[in-house]
C-alpha positions in Angstrom: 23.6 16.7 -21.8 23.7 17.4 -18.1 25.4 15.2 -16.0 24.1 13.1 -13.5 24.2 10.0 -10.7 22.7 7.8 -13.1 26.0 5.1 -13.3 25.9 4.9 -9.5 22.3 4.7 -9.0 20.7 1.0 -8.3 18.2 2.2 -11.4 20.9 1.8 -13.6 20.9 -2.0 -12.9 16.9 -1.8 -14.0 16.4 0.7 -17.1 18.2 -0.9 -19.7 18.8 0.9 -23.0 18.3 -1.4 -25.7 14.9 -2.2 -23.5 14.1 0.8 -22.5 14.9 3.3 -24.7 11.9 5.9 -24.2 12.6 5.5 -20.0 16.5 5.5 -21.1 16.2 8.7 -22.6 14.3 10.7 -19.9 16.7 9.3 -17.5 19.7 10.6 -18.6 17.8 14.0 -18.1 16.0 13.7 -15.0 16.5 15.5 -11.9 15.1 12.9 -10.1 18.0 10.7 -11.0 19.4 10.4 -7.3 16.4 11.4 -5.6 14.9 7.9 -5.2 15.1 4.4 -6.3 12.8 4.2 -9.4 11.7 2.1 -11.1 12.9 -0.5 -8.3 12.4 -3.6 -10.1 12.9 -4.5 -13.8 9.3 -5.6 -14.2 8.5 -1.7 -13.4 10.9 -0.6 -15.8 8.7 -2.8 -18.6 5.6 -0.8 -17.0 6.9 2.5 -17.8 8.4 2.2 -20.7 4.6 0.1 -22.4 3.4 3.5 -20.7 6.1 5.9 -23.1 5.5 4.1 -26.0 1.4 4.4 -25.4 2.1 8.4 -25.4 4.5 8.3 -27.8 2.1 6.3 -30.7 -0.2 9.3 -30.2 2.4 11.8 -30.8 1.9 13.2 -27.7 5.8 12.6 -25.9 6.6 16.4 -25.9 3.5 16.8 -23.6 5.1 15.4 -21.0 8.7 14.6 -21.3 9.5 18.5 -19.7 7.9 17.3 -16.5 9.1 13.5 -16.5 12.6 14.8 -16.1 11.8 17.1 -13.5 11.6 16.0 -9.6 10.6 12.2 -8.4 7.4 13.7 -7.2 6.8 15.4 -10.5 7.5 12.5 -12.6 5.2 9.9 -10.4 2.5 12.4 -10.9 2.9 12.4 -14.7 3.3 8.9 -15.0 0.4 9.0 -12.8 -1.8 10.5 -15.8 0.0 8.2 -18.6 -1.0 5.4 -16.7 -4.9 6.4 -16.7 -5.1 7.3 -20.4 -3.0 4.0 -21.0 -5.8 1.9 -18.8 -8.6 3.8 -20.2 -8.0 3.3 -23.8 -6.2 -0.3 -23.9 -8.2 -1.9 -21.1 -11.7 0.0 -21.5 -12.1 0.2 -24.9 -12.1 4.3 -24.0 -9.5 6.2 -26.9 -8.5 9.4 -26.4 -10.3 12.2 -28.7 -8.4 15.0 -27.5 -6.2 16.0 -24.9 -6.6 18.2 -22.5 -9.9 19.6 -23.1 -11.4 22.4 -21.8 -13.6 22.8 -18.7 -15.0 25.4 -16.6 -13.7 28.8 -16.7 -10.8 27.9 -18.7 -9.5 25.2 -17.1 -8.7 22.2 -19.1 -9.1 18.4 -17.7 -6.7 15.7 -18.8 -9.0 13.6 -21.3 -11.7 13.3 -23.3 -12.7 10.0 -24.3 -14.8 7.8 -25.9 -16.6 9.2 -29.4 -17.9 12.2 -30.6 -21.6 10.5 -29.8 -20.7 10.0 -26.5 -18.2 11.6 -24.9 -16.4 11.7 -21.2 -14.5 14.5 -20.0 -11.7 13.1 -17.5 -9.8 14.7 -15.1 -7.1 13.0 -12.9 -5.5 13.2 -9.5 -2.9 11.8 -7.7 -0.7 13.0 -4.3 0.6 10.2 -3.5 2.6 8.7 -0.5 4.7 12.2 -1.0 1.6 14.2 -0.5 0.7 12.7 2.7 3.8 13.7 4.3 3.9 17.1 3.1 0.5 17.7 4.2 1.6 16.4 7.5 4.9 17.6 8.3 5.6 20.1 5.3 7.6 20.3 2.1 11.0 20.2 3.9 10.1 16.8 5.8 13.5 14.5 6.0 10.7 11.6 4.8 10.2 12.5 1.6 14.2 11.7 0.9 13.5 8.1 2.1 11.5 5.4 0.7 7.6 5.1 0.3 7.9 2.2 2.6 9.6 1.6 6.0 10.1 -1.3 8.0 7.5 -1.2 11.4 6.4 2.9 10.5 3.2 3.3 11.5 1.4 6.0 9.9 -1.9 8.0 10.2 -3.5 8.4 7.2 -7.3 8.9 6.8 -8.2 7.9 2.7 -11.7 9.0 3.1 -10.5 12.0 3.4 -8.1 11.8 0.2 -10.9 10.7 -1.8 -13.0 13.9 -0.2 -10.1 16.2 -1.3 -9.3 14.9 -4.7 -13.5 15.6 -5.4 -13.4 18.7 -4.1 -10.0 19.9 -5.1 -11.0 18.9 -9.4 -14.7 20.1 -9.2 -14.2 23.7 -10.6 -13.1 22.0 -13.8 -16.3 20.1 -14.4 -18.8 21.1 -17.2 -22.9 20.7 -17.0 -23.0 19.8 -20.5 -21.0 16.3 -20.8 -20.5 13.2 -19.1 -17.5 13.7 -16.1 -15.7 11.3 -14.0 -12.9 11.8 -11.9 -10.0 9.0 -11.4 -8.0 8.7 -8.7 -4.8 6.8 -9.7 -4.2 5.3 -5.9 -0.2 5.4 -4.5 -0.9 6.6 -1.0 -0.1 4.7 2.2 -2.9 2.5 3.2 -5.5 1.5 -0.1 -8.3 3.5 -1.4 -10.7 0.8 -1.5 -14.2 0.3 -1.3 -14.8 0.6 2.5 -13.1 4.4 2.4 -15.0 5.4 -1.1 -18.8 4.6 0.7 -17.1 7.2 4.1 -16.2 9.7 1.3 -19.0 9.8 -1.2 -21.7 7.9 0.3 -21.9 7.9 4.4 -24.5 10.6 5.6 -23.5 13.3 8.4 -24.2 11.6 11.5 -25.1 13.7 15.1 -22.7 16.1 16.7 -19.0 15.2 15.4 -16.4 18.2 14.8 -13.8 16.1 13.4 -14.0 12.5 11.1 -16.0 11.3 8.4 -19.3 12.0 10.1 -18.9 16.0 10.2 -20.7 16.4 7.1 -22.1 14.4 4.3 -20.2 12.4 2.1 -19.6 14.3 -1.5 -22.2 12.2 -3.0 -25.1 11.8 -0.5 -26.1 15.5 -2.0 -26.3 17.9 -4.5 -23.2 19.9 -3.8 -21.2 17.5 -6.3 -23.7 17.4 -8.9 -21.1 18.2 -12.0 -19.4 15.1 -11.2 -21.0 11.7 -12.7 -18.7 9.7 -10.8 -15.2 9.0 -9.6 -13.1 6.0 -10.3 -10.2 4.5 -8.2 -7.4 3.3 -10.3 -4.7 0.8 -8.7 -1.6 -0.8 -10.8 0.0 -3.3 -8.8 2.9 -6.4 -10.0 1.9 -9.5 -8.2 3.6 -13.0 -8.7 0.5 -13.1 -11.4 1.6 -10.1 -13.3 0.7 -6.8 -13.8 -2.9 -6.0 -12.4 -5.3 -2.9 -13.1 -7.6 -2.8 -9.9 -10.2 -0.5 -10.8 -13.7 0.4 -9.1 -16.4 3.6 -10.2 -18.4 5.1 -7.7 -21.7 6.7 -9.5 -22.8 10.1 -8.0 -26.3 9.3 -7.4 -27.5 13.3 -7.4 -25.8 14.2 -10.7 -27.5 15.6 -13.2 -28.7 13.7 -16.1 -26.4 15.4 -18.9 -22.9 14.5 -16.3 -24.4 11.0 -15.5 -21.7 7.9 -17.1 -23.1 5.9 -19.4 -24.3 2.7 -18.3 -22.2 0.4 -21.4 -18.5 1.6 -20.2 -16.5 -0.1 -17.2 -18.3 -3.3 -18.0 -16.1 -6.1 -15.8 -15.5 -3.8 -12.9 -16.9 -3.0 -10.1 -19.2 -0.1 -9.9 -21.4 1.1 -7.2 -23.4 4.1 -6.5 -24.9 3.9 -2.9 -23.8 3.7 0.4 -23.2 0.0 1.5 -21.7 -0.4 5.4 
């Protein structure tokens, strides 16, 4: 077993091994071991390790356990895609009938869910905080070393665009032939919330802009899209209340009829499928 910074890490005062064991394990591996301050609270530390033991029921911990223990970025991106399949099948009534399906020209989604009636092919993506900053100031950026948060940084971040990325980035996975939905599990610096979904999906191409929202139509205000039945925004967020899964679909109104969701699932969340200033 490799050594690491794990005894002199604040962590260490939050993973605890009789608790923890899963998150325990993968610690004492991890490269990201003195890379950041996860999980920063022992509430989180409960999180992730409900999130292990969800993979791990299903037999499916080698799947992912290589890329937990890699870098910080690495492992919030996997946790990332725990953390969908967790919501999906414990708080949507959604199981998991196989992993890592195939889609288009032999690339493979994260989940497909649901039954073998009716079926939903998911993919997932996430960037994160992390990916805003490489995208802006490049892999070698002295801010990815320091925390997601600052005190009085100010920060310019456009999450319609995100949104627009993360559609157009998935898309070649999609199939014609089943149900598809893209989620979108939200860390990045300012919320992905309704307001920025309607100027990513929704908001029609407006005069002469060259830059912004308005250059060109949102991903769902035509046809271009029409694979994808709908993206959903996914937020997990500890509040004096508790653990909270915030989560909203978006309905791609030009889909075609054999990628459309179906109408039953995401009941007690908020869905929407036109544009709504």
């Amino acid at each position: 077993m490799k050594a690491t910074h794990y005894s002199h890490h604040r962590a260490a005062n939050y993973i605890d091994r009789s608790r923890h064991p899963l998150l325990y394990g993968i610690s004492q591996e991890a490269d990201w071991i003195s890379e950041d301050e996860f999980p920063a609270a022992p509430e989180w530390a409960d999180v992730h390790e409900d999130w292990l033991r969800f993979v791990d029921s299903k037999g499916q911990t080698t799947r992912f356990v290589s890329r937990l223990t890699k870098s910080a970025y690495q492992r919030d991106r996997t946790f990332a895609e725990i953390a969908v399949g967790y919501f999906l099948e414990t708080k949507c009534s959604l199981p998991i009938i196989e992993w890592e399906p195939h889609g288009e020209a032999r690339t493979r989604g994260e989940f497909m869910v649901g039954s073998l009636n009716e079926r939903i092919f998911v993919e997932v993506k996430t960037g994160g905080w992390e990916k805003d900053i490489k995208e802006a100031e490049g892999k070698s950026s002295p801010r990815l070393s320091q925390p997601k948060y600052i005190h009085a940084e100010a920060r310019s971040v456009a999450p319609w665009a995100v949104i627009r990325n993360a559609v157009s980035n998935a898309y070649r996975k999609f199939l014609e032939s089943t149900p598809t939905l893209l989620i979108i599990k939200d860390d990045y610096f300012i919320c992905l919330d309704k307001f920025n979904a309607d100027l990513a999906l929704y908001c029609p191409a407006r005069g002469q802009h060259t830059s912004g929202y308005l250059v060109e139509n949102g991903h769902f205000a035509d046809k271009r899209y029409e694979r994808l039945g709908g993206v959903g925004i996914l937020n997990v967020g500890l509040s004096v209340q508790g653990l909270r899964y915030r989560f909203s679909l978006y309905d791609n109104p030009n889909a075609v009829d054999t990628v459309k969701l179906p109408q039953a699932v995401f009941k007690g969340y908020p869905r929407y499928n036109s544009f709504s200033p």
